[in-house]
C-alpha positions, 0 to 999 in steps of 0.5 A: 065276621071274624072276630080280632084275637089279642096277639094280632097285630090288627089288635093292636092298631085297632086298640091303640086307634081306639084310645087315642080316638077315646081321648080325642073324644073326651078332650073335644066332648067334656064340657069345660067351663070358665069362671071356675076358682083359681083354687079348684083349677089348681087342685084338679090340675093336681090331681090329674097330674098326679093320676098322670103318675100314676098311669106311667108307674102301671105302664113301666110295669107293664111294659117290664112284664110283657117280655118280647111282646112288641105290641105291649109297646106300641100300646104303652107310648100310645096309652102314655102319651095320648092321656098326657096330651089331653091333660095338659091340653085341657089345662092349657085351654082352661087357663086361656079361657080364664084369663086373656093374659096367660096365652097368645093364640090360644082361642079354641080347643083345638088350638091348645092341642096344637101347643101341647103337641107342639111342646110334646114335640119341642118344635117351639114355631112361636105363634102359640105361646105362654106370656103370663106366669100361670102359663108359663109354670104350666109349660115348663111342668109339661117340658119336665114332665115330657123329658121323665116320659121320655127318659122312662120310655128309653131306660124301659126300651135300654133293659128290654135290648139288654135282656133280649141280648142276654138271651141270645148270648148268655154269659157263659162262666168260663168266659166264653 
């Protein structure tokens, strides 16, 4: 059997299935439990957000770094994205199963994932949403944070353009 080398692209699919399925995993598999203080939901929703952060710090690097690799791309919008989702996905959950008055539409796991890609997405179809004011900071957290994701992403993408262009056609000091 053949093994995968690290510059194939079938590396990369298979990698990015694989983390995508890895987060899927530990989002369905961890077992999440209600009834936990308000306080401690508040301070691990902290703590993640701020390893979410950091996550995106190490991946613009990463993303700077890999010079024309296109891969590194597709690895860190997947590798960004899918731990966000997860992240808010969980928070969402914790918060409907905690009090039946943040959410409408929230009962499952699977519905909460739903209202995070569906907010990830600004579709917005309205038969998932936030009512309480837990609920609704958490969303607007997630918009914002979405919006920082995405604009990261396109400025990464803008300096990659630019820097490939200048390759091509580097500036000449006779202003040619």
């Amino acid at each position: 059997m053949r093994r995968l080398r690290k510059d194939s692209p079938w590396w990369t699919v298979v990698t990015t299935l694989g983390s995508l399925a890895a987060c899927l995993l530990l989002y369905y598999g961890v077992p999440l439990g209600d009834g936990e203080r308000e306080w401690v939901q508040i301070l691990l929703f902290a703590v993640g957000f701020v390893g979410l952060c950091y996550l995106i710090r190490f991946q613009v690097r990463r993303q700077l770094r890999a010079g024309r690799e296109p891969s590194v791309r597709v690895q860190s919008v997947v590798g960004l994205l899918s731990p966000i989702i997860v992240f808010f996905s969980i928070a969402y959950y914790l918060l409907a199963i905690n009090s039946d008055t943040e959410f409408v539409g929230i009962e499952t796991r699977t519905d909460a994932l739903y209202f995070t890609v569906v907010t990830l997405g600004t579709v917005g179809f309205g038969d998932v949403h936030p009512v309480g004011q837990a609920a609704r900071v958490i969303t607007m957290v997630q918009i914002l944070f979405d919006l920082a994701v995405i604009g990261v992403l396109v400025a990464v993408a803008t300096q990659r353009l630019k820097e490939r262009a200048e390759m091509k056609h580097p500036h000449r000091p006779d202003g040619n």
